[in-house]
N, C-alpha and C positions, 0 to 999 in steps of 0.2 A: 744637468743633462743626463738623461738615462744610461748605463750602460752598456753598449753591444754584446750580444749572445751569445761566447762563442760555444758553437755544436760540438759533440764530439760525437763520434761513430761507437751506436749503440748496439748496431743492428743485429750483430752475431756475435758467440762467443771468444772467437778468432779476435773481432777487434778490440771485446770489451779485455780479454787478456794482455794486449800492449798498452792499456792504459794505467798511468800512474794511480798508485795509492790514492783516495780522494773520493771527494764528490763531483760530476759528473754532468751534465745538463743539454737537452736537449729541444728543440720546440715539438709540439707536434697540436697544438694550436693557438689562435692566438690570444696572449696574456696565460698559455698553461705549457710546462715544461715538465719533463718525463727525465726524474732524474735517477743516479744512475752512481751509489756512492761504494766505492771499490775496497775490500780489504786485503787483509794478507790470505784468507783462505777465503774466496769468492765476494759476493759481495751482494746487493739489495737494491730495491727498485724503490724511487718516490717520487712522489708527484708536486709542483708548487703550482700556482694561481695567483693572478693577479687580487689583493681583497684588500680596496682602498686604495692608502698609498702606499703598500707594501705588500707583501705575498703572506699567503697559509700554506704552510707545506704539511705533508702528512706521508706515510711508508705504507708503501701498499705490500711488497712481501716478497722474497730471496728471489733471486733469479737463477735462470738454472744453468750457474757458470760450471759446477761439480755435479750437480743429480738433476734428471731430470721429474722425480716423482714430486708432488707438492711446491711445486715452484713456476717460476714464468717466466716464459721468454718475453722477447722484446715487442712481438706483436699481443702475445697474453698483457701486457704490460701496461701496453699503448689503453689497451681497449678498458684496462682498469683504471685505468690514469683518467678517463673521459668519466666513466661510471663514477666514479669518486668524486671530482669535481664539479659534476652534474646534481649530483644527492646533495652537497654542501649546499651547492646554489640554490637548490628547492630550498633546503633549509633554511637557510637567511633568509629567502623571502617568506617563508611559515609565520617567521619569529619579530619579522622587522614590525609587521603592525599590526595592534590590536592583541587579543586574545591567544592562546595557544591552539591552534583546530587539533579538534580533538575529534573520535565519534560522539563521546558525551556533549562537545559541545554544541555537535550538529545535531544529537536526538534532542537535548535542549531547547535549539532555538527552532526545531519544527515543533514543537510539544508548545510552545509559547504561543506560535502562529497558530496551530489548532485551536490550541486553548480561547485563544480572541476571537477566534473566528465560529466557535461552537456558543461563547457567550452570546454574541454581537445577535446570531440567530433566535436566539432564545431569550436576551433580554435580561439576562441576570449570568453570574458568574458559577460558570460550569466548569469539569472536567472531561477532554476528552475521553474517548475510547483508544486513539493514538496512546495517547499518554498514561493511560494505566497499562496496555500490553506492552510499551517500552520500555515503562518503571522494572515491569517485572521479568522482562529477558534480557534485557541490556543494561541499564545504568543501573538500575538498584533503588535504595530509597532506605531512609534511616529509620529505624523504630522507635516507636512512640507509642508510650504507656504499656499495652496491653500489646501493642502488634510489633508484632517478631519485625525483623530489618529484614529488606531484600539484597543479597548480595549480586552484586555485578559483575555482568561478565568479564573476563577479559578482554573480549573486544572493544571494551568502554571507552577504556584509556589510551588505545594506540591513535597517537597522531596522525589525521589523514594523508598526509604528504610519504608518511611508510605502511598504509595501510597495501593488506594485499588481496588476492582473490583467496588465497591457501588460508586467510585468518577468517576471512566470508563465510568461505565455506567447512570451516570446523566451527564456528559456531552455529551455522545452519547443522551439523551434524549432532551437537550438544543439546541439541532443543526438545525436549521430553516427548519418548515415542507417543505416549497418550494424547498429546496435540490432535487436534483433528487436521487433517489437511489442508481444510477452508480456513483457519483461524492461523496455522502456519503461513500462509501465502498471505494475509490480511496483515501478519505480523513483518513480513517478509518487504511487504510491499512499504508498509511504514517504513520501515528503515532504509529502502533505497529512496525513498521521497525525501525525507530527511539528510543524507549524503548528496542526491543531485541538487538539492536547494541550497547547501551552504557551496557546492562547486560554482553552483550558477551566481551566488555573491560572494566568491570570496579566489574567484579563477583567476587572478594573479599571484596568488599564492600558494598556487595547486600543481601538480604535474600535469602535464597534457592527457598524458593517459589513463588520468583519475577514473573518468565517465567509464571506459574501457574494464577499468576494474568492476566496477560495480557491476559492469553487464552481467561480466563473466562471473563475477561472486555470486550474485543476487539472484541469476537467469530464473524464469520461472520454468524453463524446461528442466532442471534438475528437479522437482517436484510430481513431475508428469510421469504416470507407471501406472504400468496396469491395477494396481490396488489404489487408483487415486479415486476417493470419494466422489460419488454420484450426489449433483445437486439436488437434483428430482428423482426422489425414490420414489419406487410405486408407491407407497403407502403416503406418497404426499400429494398424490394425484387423485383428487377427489370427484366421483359423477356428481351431475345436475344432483339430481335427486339427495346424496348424501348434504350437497351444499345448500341444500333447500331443506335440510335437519339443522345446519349449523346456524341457519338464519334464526331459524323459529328459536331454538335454543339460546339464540341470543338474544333474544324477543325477551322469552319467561326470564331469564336472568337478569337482563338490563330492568324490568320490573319488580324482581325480588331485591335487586341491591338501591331501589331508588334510583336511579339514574335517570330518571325522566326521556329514554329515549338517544341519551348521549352515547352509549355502547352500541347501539343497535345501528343506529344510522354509522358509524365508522364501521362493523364489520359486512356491513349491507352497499357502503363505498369500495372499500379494498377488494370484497367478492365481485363487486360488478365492471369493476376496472381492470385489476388484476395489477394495481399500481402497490408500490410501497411502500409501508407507514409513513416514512418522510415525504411524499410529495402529497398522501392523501389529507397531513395534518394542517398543508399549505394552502389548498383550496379556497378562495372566496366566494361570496356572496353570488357575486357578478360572474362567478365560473358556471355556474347552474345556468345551461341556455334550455330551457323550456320547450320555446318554439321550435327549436331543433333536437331535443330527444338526446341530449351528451352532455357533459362536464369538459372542460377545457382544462386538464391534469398539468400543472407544473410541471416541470424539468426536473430531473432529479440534481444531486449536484457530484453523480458519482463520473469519475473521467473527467477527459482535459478537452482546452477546444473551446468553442464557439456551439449552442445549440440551442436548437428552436424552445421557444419560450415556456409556447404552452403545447398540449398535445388535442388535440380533440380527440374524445372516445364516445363510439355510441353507449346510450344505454336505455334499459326499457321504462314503459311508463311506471311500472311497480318501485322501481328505483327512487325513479323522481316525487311518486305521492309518498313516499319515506321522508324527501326530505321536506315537502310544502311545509308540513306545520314550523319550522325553524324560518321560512324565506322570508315570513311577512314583516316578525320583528327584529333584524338584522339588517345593519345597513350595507351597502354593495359593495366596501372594503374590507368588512369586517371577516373576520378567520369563519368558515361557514360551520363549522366538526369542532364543537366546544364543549366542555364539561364542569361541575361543579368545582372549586375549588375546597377545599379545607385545610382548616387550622386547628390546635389543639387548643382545648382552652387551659388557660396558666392554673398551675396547680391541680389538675384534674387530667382524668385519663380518658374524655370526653371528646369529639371533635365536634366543631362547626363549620358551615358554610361561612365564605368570605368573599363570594363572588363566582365569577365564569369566568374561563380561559381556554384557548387554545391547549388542545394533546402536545408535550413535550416528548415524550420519552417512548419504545413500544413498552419498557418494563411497567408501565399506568394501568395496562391489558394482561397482564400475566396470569396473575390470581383470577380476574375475571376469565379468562381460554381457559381456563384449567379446569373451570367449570363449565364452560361451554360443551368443550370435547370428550367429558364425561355422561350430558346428558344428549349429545349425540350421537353417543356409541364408537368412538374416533380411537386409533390407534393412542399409546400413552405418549409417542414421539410425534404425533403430528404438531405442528407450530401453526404459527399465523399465516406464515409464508407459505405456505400449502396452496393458498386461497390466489398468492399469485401463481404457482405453480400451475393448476386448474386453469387457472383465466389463459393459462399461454398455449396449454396443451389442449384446452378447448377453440382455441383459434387454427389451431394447427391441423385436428381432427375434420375442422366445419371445412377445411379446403384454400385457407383464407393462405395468398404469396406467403412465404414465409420473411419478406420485407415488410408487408405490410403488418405480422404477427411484432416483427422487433418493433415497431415506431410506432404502436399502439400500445408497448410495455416500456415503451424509454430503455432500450437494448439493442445489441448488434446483434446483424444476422450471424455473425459467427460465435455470440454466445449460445445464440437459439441451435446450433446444430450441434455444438461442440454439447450440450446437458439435456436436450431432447431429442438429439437423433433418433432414437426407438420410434416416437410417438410422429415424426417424419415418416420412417418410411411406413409406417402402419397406414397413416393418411394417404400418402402416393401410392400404397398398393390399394387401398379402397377407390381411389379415383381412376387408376388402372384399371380394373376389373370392370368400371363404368363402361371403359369405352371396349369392350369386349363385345364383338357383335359375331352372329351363325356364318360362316365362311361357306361351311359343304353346303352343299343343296342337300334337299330333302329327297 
């Protein structure tokens, strides 16, 4: 039979001084007691807990029977006695099953999930992009052969259960100023996706106010300042007319590098939609409606949520005789935007064709842009993505909702304001100045 409590009056120093030599005990919840072990010159405060069928006891720190500087009263006491017992209990449950959580082991096991989830798409066994900017600002990686080892951060190793926002954010502060800002917040975003995924499997073993941390660590409003990087620079916003350099340039190109037409028709898609390299390399057969003048564009698969499948987008007839000659021998599931294959041949520094396949990757286009934007006279930083830059700020320009500009680029209205605002209100004052009529009489 267990046995009874008994309290002793801890509350003040008045009482704790009539109490004999000893240790001391009190409840202050239940299965945890605030104890209370007296000596000849003052004495100390400790805490026990119920752990099984016998207690953990532990010292939390002098109390202040003689000074009151670095020491604790009875109410400081109480409220350490909760906080101690509270961290243990996280702890045990951290520890009782499975794994140690770690951040390594949450950057891990989203790195895994990517990783399947980038093969699964692609059909053979790839490397994310998650997973090579996490190797190299978080966990590390060991070196082999020729390449140096990445060393890992400190934040690698701390167990989530004592992770804090202060450790979040020194290592967002650790992160090398030359980072760009888009590639910062892309890195940023990995790692909190990685953190809420092992909370969301592993929340019996987590504090309640895990998520909380991450907010406040991760928030993407500490990255927001006035030096924050412009998506859409001018020089990525291309006229009709220069885009109708970049075609034909792709025209002579995709005919000097042999490509039968496979270059040309991808950057004569991505210019006329203003879509993505990943939704443009997804298109089939069956997306090409003819009769109605548009491509039915894939979803992207960026963002969380439920969303509409396909997008319908106009486009003109010049477009669509770009792609006839591919429609007839293509069946209506097949990937429509396909390119030659090559292999090396064994022993030789030779390549051959091996077939056709779908566009994987945008680095397939690199060396080909390189050449493009040279023989089109194009800034030495303009990219691909230019091309949807243009497609957006040309919808914005023609007067087009700025609703209906986002859900023709698979984006939110509050991206389109938050990276084209300029090119908004340039179009609302041109449409203003429309309705400008003679007021005075003549």
């Amino acid at each position: 039979m267990a046995k009874t409590l008994t309290e002793a009056t801890l509350t003040t120093r008045n009482a704790r001084s009539n109490l004999a030599v000893g240790v001391h005990w009190r409840g202050i919840d239940p299965d945890v007691h605030l104890g209370y072990r007296k000596g000849k010159r003052g004495g100390v405060w400790l805490v026990r807990w119920r752990n099984g069928v016998g207690y953990r006891q532990e010292r939390l720190g002098t109390a202040d029977d003689e000074m009151r500087e670095d020491t604790l009263d009875f109410n400081a006491a109480v409220k350490a006695a909760r906080a101690s017992v509270e961290a243990a209990r996280i702890e045990a449950r951290a520890t009782a099953d499975g794994p140690k959580l770690t951040v390594r082991y949450a950057v891990e096991a989203y790195v895994a999930e990517r990783d399947a989830r980038e093969s699964k798409r692609k059909a053979r066994p790839v490397r994310s992009d998650a997973g090579h900017r996490l190797e190299r600002y978080v966990v590390g990686k060991e070196g082999k052969g020729k390449r140096a080892a990445i060393i890992p951060a400190p934040l690698a190793d701390i167990v989530l259960h004592e992770l804090s926002e202060e450790a979040l954010l020194d290592w967002r502060a650790s992160l090398p100023e030359a980072l760009k800002t888009s590639s910062k917040q892309r890195l940023i975003n990995d790692l909190k996706a990685a953190l809420n995924g092992t909370y969301a499997a592993q929340r019996r073993r987590l504090p309640a106010t895990f998520p909380s941390t991450i907010k406040h660590g991760l928030g993407a409003s500490v990255l927001q300042s006035e030096e924050a990087e412009q998506v859409a620079r001018d020089n990525q916003i291309l006229s009709d007319a220069k885009i109708a350099e970049v075609l034909a340039a792709a025209r002579d190109i995709d005919e000097i590098e042999g490509r039968e037409g496979d270059l040309y028709r991808l950057i004569v898609v991505m210019a006329a939609t203003g879509a993505r390299f990943s939704q443009v390399i997804r298109l089939r057969v069956m997306d090409v409606q003819l009769e109605g003048n548009r491509l039915l564009m894939p979803a992207s698969r960026k963002g969380r949520g439920a969303k509409q499948a396909m997008t319908p987008i106009p486009v003109g007839a010049d477009v669509l005789n770009a792609l006839r000659p591919i429609l007839s021998h293509l069946g209506r599931e097949e990937i429509l935007l396909q390119r030659w294959l090559q292999q090396q041949i064994k022993g030789s520094i030779r390549w051959e064709r091996k077939g056709r396949g779908p566009w994987q990757v945008p680095a397939e286009i690199v060396r080909s842009w390189s050449k493009i934007r040279k023989a089109a006279r194009l800034d030495a930083n303009v990219v691909p993505y230019a091309l949807r830059h243009s497609s957006i700020v040309r919808g914005i320009r023609s007067g087009l909702p700025i609703r209906l500009v986002a859900a023709l680029h698979d984006t939110s209205v509050a991206m389109i304001e938050r990276h084209y605002g300029r090119w908004i209100a340039d179009g609302l004052e041109d449409l203003a100045a429309k309705a400008v009529v003679q007021l005075i009489p003549q």
